[in-house]
Each structure stands twice: as structure tokens, then as C-alpha cells.
C-alpha positions as CSV (number, residue, x, y, z in Angstrom):
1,X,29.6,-25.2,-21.0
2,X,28.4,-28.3,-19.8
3,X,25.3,-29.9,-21.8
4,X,22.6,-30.9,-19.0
5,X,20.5,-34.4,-19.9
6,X,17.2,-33.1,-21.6
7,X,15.7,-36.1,-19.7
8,X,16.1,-34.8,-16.7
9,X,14.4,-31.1,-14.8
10,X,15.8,-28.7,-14.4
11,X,17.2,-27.7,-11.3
12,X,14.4,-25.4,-9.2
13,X,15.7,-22.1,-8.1
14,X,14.2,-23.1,-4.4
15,X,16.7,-26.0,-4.6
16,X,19.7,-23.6,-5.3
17,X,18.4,-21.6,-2.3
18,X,18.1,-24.3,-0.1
19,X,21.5,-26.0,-1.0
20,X,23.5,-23.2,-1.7
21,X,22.6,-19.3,-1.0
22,X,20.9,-19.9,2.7
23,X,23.8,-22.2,4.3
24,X,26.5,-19.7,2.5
25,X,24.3,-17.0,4.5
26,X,24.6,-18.8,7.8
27,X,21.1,-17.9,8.5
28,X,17.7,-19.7,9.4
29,X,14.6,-19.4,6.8
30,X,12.7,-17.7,8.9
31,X,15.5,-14.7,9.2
32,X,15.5,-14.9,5.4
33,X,12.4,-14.4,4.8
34,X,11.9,-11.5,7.2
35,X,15.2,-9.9,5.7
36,X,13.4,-10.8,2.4
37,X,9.8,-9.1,3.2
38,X,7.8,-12.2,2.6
39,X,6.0,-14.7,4.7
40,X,8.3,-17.5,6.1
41,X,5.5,-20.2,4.8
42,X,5.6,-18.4,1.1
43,X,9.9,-18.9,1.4
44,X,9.1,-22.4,2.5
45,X,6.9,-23.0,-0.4
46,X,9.7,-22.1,-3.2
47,X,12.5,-23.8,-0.8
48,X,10.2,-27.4,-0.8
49,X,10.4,-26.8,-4.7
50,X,6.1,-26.7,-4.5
51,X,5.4,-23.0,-5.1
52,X,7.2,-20.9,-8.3
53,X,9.8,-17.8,-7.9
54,X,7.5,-15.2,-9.5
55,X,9.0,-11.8,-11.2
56,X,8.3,-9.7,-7.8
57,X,10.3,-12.5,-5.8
58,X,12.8,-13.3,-8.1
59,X,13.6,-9.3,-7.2
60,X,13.9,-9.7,-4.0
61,X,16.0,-13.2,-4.1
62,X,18.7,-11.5,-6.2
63,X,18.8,-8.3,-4.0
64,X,19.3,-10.5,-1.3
65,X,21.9,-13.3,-2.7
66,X,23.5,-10.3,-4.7
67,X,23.4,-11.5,-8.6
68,X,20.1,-10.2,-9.9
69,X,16.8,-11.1,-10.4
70,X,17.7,-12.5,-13.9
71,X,19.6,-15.8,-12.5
72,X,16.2,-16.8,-10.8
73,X,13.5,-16.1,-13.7
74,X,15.4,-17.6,-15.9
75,X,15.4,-20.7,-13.7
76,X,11.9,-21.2,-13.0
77,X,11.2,-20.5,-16.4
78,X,13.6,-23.3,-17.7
79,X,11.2,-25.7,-15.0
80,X,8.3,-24.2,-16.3
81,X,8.8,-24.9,-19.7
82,X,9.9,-28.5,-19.3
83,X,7.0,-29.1,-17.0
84,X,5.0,-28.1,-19.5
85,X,6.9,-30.2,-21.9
86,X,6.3,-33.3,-20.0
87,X,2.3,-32.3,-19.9
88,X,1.8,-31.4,-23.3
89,X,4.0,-34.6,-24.5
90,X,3.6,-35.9,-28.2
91,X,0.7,-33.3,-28.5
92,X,2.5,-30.3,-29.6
93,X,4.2,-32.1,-32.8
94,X,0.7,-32.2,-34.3
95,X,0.5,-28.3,-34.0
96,X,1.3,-27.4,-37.5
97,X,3.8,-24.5,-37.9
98,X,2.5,-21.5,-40.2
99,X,5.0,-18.7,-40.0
100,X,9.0,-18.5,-40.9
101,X,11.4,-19.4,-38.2
């Protein structure tokens, strides 16, 4: 497994659609989107990296690139939590930790 740089986010699901899932496909947004059952502007959204895969479309991505809806939670929660990293900063080492690991 190759470590990834903790400076750096991590890759957005939309990006893996855009770059990788869509052009294996062979087809435009718009047809994936309709195949999909969502609104070409919401696919747009989560392709442009601005707008999150939720739970409901993270099942219908992995129905439609055939590996699950796990794959895509798991990678918007991995941007989610370093987003929030980067917001919270040095704040959350002053939260004190009460209970056993």
C-alpha cells in the first residue's frame, strides 16, 4: 500500500468519475446522469468536485460503475474529514480527551 502525503486532499470521488469511470464508459454526463436517475446539473456538481457524493448517490454511482457504494462513501468521507481538518486547525488539540482509547 502506498502511503499518500497527509499534506495533501484527498482525491474527491467526482474526480475519479470524471477521470476515470465516465471516459471508461464512453459516454457523455448527461447520458450518465439520466442512466443514473439524477439531474445532469446535480452530476455536474460532484464531477466539478463543488457538491458531496451523499449515501443515496454513492448507491447509485456504484450500481452504475459496478464496485459498490462503499468505494465512494468512503472517499468523500476521507475529503470530509480532512476538510474539516484544515478548518478546525490547531483548535482540536486543546479539546481534552476524557475516555480510554
Amino acid at each position: 500500500m502506498v502511503d499518500r502525503d497527509p499534506s495533501r486532499r484527498p482525491t474527491h470521488p467526482g474526480a475519479m468519475l470524471r477521470e476515470f469511470v465516465l471516459p471508461a464508459a464512453g459516454i457523455s454526463v448527461k447520458q450518465a446522469a439520466q442512466m443514473m436517475g439524477v439531474s445532469r446539473q446535480n452530476l455536474h456538481r460532484i464531477l466539478a468536485e463543488k457538491g458531496p457524493v451523499t449515501s443515496e448517490m454513492a448507491l447509485r454511482i456504484g450500481k452504475f460503475a459496478g464496485n459498490g457504494p462503499e468505494l465512494w462513501l468512503a472517499m468523500q468521507q476521507a475529503v470530509d474529514l480532512w476538510d474539516a481538518r484544515q478548518a478546525i486547525g490547531t483548535d482540536i488539540e486543546a479539546i481534552p480527551t476524557v475516555g480510554a482509547a
